[in-house]
NUVO-445474 format. One record per residue (C-alpha): x, y, z; residue number from 1. Coordinates in steps of 0.5 Angstrom, whole numbers, padded with zeros to 4 digits, m for minus. Example, Ala and Ser with C-alpha at 12.3 -4.5 7.8 and 13.67 -1.06 7.14 Angstrom:
<sites>
<u = 0025; v = m0009; w = 0016; resi = 1>
<u = 0027; v = m0002; w = 0014; resi = 2>
</sites>
This chain:
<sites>
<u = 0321; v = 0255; w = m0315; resi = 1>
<u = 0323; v = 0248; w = m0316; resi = 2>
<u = 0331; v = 0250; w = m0316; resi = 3>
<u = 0330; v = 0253; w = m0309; resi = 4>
<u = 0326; v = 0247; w = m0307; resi = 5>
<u = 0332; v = 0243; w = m0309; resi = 6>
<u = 0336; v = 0247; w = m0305; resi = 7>
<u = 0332; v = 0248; w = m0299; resi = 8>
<u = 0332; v = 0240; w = m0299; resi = 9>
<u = 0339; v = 0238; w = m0300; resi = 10>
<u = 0342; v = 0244; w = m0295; resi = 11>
<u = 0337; v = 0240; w = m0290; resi = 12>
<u = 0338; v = 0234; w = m0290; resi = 13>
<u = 0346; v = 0236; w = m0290; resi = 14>
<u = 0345; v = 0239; w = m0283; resi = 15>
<u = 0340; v = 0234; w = m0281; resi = 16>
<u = 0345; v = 0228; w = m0282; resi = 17>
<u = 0351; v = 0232; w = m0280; resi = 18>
<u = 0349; v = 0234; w = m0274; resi = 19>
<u = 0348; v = 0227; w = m0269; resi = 20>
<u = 0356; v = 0226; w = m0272; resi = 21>
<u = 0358; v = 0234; w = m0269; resi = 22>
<u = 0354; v = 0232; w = m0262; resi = 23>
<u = 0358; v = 0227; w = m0262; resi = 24>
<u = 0364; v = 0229; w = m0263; resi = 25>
<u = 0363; v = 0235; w = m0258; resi = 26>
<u = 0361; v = 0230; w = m0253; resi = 27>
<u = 0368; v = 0226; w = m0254; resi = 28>
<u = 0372; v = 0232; w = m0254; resi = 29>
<u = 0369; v = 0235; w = m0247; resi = 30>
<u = 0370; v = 0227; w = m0244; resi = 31>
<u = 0378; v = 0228; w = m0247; resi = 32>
<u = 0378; v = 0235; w = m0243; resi = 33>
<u = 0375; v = 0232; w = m0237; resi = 34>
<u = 0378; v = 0225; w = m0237; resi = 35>
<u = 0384; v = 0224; w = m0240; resi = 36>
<u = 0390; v = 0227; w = m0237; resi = 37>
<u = 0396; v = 0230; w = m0241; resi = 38>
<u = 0400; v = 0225; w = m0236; resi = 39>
<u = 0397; v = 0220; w = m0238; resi = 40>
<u = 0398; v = 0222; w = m0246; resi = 41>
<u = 0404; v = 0223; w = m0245; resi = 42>
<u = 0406; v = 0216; w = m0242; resi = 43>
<u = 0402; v = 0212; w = m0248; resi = 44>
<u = 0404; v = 0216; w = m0254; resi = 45>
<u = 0411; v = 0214; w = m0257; resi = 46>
<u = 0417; v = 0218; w = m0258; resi = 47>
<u = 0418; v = 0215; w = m0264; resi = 48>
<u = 0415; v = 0221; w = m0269; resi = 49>
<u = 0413; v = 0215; w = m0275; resi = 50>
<u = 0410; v = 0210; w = m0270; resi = 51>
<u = 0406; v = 0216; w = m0266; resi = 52>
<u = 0403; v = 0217; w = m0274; resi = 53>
<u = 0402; v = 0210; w = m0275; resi = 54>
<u = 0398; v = 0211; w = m0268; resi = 55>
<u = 0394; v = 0216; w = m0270; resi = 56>
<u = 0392; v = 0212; w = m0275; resi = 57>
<u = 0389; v = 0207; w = m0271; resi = 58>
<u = 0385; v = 0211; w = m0266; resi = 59>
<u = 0379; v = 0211; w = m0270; resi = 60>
<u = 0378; v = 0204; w = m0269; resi = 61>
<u = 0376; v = 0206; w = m0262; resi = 62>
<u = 0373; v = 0213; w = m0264; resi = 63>
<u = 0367; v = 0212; w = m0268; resi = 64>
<u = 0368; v = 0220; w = m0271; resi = 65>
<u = 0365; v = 0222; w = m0277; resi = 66>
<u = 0368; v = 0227; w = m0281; resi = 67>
<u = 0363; v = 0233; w = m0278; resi = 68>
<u = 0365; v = 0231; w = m0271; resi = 69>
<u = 0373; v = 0230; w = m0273; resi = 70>
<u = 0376; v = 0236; w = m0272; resi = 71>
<u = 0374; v = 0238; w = m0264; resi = 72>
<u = 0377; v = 0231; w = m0263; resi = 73>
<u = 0383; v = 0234; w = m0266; resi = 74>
<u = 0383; v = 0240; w = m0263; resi = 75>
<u = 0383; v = 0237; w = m0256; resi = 76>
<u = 0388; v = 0232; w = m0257; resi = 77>
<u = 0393; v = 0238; w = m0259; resi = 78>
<u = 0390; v = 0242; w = m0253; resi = 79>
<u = 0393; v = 0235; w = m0249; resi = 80>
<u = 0400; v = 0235; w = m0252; resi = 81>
<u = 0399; v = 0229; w = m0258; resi = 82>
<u = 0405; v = 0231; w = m0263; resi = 83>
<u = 0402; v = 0234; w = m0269; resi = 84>
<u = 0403; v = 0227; w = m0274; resi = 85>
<u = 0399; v = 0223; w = m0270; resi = 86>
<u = 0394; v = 0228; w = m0269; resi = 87>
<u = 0393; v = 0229; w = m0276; resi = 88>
<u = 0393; v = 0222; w = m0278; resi = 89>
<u = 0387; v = 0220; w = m0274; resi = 90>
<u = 0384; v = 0226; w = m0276; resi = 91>
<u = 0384; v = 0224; w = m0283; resi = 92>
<u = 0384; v = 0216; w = m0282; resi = 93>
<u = 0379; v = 0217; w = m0276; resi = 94>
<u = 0372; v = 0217; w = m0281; resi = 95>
<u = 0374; v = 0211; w = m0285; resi = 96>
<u = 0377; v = 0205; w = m0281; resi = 97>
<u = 0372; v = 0206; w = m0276; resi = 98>
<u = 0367; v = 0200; w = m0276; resi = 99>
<u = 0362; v = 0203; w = m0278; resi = 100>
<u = 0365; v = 0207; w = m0283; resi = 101>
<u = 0367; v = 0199; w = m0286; resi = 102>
<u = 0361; v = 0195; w = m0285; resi = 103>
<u = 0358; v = 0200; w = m0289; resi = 104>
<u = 0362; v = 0200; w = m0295; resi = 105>
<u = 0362; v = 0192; w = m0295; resi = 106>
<u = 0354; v = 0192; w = m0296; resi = 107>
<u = 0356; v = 0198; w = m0301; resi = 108>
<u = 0359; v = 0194; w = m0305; resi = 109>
<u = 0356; v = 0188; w = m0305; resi = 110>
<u = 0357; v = 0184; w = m0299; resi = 111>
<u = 0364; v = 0184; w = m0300; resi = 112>
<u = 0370; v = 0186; w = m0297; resi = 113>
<u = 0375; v = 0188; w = m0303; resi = 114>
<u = 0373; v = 0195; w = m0303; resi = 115>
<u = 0372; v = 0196; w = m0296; resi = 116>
<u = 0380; v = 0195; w = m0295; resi = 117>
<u = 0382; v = 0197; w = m0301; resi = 118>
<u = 0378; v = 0204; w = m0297; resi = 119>
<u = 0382; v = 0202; w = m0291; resi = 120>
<u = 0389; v = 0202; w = m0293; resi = 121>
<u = 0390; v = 0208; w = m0298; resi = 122>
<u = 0387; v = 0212; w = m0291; resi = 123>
<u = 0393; v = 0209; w = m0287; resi = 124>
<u = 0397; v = 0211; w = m0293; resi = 125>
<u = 0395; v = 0217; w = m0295; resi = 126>
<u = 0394; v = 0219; w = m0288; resi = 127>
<u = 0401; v = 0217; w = m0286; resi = 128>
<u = 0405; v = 0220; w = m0291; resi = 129>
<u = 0400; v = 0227; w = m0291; resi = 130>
<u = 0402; v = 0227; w = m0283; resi = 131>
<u = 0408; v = 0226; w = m0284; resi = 132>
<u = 0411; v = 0231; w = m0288; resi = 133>
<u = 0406; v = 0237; w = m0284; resi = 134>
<u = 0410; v = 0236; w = m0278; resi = 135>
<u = 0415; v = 0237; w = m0282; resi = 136>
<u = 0414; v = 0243; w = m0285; resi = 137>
<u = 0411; v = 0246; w = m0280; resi = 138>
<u = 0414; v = 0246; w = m0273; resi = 139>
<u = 0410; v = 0250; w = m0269; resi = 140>
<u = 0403; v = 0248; w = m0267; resi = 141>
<u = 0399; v = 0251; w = m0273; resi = 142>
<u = 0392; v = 0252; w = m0268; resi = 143>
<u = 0389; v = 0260; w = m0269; resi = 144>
<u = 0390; v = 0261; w = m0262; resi = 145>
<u = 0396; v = 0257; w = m0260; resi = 146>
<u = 0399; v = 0263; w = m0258; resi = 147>
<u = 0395; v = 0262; w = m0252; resi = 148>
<u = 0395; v = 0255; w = m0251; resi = 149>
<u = 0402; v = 0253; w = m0250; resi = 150>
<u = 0405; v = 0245; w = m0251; resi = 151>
<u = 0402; v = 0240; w = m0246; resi = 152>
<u = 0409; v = 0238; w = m0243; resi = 153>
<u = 0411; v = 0245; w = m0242; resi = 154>
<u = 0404; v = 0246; w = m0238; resi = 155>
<u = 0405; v = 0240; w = m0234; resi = 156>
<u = 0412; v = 0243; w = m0232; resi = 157>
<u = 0410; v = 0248; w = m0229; resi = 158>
<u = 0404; v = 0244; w = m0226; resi = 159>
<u = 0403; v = 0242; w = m0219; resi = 160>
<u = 0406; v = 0234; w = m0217; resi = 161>
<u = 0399; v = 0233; w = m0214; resi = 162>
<u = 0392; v = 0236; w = m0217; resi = 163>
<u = 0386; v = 0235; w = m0213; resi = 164>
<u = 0381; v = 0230; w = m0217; resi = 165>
<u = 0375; v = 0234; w = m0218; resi = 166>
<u = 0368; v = 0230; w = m0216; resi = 167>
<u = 0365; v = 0225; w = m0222; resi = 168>
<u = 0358; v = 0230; w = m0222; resi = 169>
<u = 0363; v = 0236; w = m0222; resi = 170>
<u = 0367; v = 0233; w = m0228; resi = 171>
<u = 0361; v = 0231; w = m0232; resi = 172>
<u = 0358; v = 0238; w = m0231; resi = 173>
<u = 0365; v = 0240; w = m0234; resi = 174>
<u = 0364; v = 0236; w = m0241; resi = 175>
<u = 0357; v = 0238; w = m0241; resi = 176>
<u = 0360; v = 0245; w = m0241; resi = 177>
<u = 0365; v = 0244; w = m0246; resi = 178>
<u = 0360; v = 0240; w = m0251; resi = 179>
<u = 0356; v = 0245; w = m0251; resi = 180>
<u = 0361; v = 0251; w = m0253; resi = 181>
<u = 0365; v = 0246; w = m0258; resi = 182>
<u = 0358; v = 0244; w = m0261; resi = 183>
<u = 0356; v = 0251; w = m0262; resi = 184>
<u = 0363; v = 0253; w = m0265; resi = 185>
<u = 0363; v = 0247; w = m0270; resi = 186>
<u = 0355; v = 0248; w = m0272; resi = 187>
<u = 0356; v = 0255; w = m0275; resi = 188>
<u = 0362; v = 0252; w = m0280; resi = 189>
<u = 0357; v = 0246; w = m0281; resi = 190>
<u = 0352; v = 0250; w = m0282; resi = 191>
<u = 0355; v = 0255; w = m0288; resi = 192>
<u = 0358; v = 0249; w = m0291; resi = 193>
<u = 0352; v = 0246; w = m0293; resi = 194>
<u = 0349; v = 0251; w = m0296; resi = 195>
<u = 0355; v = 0252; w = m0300; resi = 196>
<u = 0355; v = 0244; w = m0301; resi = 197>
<u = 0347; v = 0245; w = m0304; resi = 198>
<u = 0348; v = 0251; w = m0308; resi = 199>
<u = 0353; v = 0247; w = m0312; resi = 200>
<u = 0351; v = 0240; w = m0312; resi = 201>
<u = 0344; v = 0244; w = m0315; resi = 202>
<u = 0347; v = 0249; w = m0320; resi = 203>
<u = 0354; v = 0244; w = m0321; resi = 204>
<u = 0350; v = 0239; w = m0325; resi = 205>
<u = 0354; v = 0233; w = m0324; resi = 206>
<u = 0354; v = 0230; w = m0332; resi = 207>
<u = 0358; v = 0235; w = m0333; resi = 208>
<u = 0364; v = 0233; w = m0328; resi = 209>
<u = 0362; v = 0226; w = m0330; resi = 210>
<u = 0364; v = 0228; w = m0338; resi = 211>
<u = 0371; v = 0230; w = m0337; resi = 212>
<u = 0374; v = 0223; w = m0333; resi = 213>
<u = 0377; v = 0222; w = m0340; resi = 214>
<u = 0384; v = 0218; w = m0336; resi = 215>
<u = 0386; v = 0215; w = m0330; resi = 216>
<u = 0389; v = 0223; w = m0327; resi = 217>
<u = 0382; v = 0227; w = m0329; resi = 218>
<u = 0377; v = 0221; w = m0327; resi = 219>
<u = 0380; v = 0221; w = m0321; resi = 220>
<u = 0381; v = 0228; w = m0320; resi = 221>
<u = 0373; v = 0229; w = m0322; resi = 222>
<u = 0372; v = 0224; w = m0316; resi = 223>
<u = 0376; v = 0228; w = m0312; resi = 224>
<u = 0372; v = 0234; w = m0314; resi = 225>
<u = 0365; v = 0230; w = m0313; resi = 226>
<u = 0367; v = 0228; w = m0306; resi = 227>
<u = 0369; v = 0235; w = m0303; resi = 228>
<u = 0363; v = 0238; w = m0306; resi = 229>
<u = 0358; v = 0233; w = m0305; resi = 230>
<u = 0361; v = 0233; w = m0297; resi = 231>
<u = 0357; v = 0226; w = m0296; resi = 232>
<u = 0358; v = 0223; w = m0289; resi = 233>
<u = 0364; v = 0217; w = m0288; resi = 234>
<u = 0358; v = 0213; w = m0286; resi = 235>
<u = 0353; v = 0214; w = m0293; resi = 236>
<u = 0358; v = 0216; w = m0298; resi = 237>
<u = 0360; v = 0208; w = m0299; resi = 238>
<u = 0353; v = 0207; w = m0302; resi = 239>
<u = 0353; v = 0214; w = m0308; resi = 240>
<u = 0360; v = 0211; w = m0309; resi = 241>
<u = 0357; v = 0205; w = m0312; resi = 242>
<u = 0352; v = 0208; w = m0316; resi = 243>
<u = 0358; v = 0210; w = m0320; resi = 244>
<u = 0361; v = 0203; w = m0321; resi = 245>
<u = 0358; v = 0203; w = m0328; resi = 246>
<u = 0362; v = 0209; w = m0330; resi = 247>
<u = 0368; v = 0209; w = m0327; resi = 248>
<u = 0374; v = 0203; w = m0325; resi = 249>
<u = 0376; v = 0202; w = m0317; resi = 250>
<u = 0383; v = 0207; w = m0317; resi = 251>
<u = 0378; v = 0214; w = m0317; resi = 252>
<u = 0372; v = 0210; w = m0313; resi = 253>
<u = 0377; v = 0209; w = m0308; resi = 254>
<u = 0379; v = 0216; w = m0308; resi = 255>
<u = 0372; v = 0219; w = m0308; resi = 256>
<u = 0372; v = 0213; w = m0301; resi = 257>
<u = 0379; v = 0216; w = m0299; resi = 258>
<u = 0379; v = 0224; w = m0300; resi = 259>
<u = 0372; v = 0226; w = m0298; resi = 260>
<u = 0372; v = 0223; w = m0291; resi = 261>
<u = 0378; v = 0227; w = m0290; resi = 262>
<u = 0377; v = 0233; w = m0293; resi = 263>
<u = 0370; v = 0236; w = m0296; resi = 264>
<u = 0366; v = 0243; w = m0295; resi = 265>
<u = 0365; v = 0243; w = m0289; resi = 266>
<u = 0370; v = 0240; w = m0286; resi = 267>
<u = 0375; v = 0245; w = m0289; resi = 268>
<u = 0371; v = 0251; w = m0286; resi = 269>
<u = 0371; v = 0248; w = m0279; resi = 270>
<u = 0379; v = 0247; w = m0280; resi = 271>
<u = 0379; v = 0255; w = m0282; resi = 272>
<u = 0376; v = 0256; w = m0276; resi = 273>
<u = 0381; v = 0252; w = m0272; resi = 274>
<u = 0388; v = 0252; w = m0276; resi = 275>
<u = 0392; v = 0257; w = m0279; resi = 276>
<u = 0390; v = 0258; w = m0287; resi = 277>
<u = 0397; v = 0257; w = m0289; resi = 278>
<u = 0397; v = 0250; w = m0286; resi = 279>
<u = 0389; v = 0248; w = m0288; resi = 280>
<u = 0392; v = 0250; w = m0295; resi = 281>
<u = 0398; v = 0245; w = m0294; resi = 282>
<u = 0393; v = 0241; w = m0291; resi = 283>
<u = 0388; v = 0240; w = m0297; resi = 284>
<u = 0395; v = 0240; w = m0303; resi = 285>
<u = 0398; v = 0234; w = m0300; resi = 286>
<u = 0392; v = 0229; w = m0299; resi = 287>
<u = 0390; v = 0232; w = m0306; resi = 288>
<u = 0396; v = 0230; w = m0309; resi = 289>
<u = 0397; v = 0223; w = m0305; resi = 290>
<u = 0390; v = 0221; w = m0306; resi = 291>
<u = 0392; v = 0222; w = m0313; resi = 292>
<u = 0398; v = 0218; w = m0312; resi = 293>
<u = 0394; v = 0212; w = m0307; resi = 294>
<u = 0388; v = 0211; w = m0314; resi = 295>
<u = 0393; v = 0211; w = m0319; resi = 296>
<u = 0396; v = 0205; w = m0315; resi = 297>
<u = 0390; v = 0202; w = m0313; resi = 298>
<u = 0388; v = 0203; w = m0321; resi = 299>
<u = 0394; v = 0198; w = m0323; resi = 300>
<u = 0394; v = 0193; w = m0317; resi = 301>
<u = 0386; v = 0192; w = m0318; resi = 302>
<u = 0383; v = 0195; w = m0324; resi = 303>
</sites>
């Protein structure tokens, strides 16, 4: 009874804190939808495929998303025709850099800045390199139902010159609408993936994981671990990294500071249900691996 009870409360809180962020991040894809022309993406985003990604990784200074609202963002912006690399670098950056996210990891860790940049930068790195070699590998758009969806510059091709502009309460109401049916879409994954979270946050003790951080590579392969299934919000995860100071050296903290805004439970089901499985897996192997790469680095320069 008490396990379930443990169960019952962590799967709870886990929704209730995550949903205000997928509210949000619905609200921002319908006002994209609505607001923001293909033209005018089209017109701002550079040909350039490295700055487009470094782009990317920058619009989460202005997009205060956490990782729960991210993904119908991304969606959006694919939709919208921004190039995949800089997409996807925001969709990993996004959670991080944004101020919030920063100011949080600056009270986390004492009233100092060290951590919160060192948080920021291997983001940027990560992000950047992870982008980088998916646009590569994959060619086409990787969405489920690009199919039906084709690439904003052939959309606007074969679009009228002139559109007549929809009044302001009719575009209000479209993102009211596009809110409501992203917010749905989002909220199931958010849903079970918390339940899967709780179930291993309660039947996974976290001593045991803690034990097997022998070595620079399995601490931070262990905190890379925690962070997806501990699936925390980029606003809240600062303060659980900090408890772990104690037991660990700044090079895996920065991983579990990096890796869990960009891939967690669930947030892998809610990219499942937007992309193809063969690119999530993609996906989550690269920035698996340069998150590794980033810690080990930070681990030499810092620790």
């Amino acid at each position: 009874m008490t396990t379930f009870l443990q169960l019952n409360t962590v799967f709870i809180s886990m929704v209730m804190e995550a949903i205000p962020f997928i509210l949000i991040g619905a609200i921002i894809s319908g006002l994209i939808q609505a607001f923001v022309s293909d033209r005018f993406i089209a017109r701002i985003m550079p040909k350039n495929r490295f700055l487009s990604t470094l782009l990317g990784c920058f619009i989460g200074l202005f997009f205060p998303a956490c990782e729960c609202g991210i993904v119908p963002i991304t969606k959006r912006l694919l939709h919208k025709g921004v190039p995949l690399q800089a997409a996807i670098s925001f969709m990993l950056t996004g959670p991080i850099i944004n101020p919030i996210v920063l100011y949080a990891s600056f009270i986390a860790f004492g009233n100092t800045w060290e951590m919160a940049l060192i948080r920021a930068g291997s983001a940027v790195v990560v992000a950047t390199i992870v982008a980088l070699a998916l646009s590569y590998m994959f060619r086409e758009l990787p969405l489920k139902e690009a199919a039906n969806a084709p690439h904003a510059a052939a959309a606007m091709m074969s679009a009228p010159a002139q559109q007549p502009r929809q009044p302001w309460y009719m575009r209000v109401y479209e993102v009211m609408l596009h809110a409501i049916e992203e917010f749905f879409s989002s909220g199931k994954f958010l849903v079970l993936g918390a339940f899967i979270a709780a179930c291993l946050q309660i039947f996974v003790p976290t001593s045991t994981l803690l034990h097997l951080g022998g070595s620079p590579v399995t601490a931070t392969l262990i905190m890379i671990g925690l962070a997806f299934v501990m699936s925390l919000c980029s606003e809240a995860d600062a303060f659980i990294a900090s408890s772990f100071r104690s037991t660990f050296s700044v090079g895996p903290l920065s991983a579990f500071l990096v890796f869990g805004p960009m891939i967690d439970i669930k947030n892998t089901l809610m990219l499942l249900g937007v992309f193809r499985a063969k690119f999530v897996i993609a996906l989550i192997a690269l920035t698996v691996l340069c998150t590794l790469g980033t810690s080990l680095a930070v681990g030499r320069l810092f620790g």
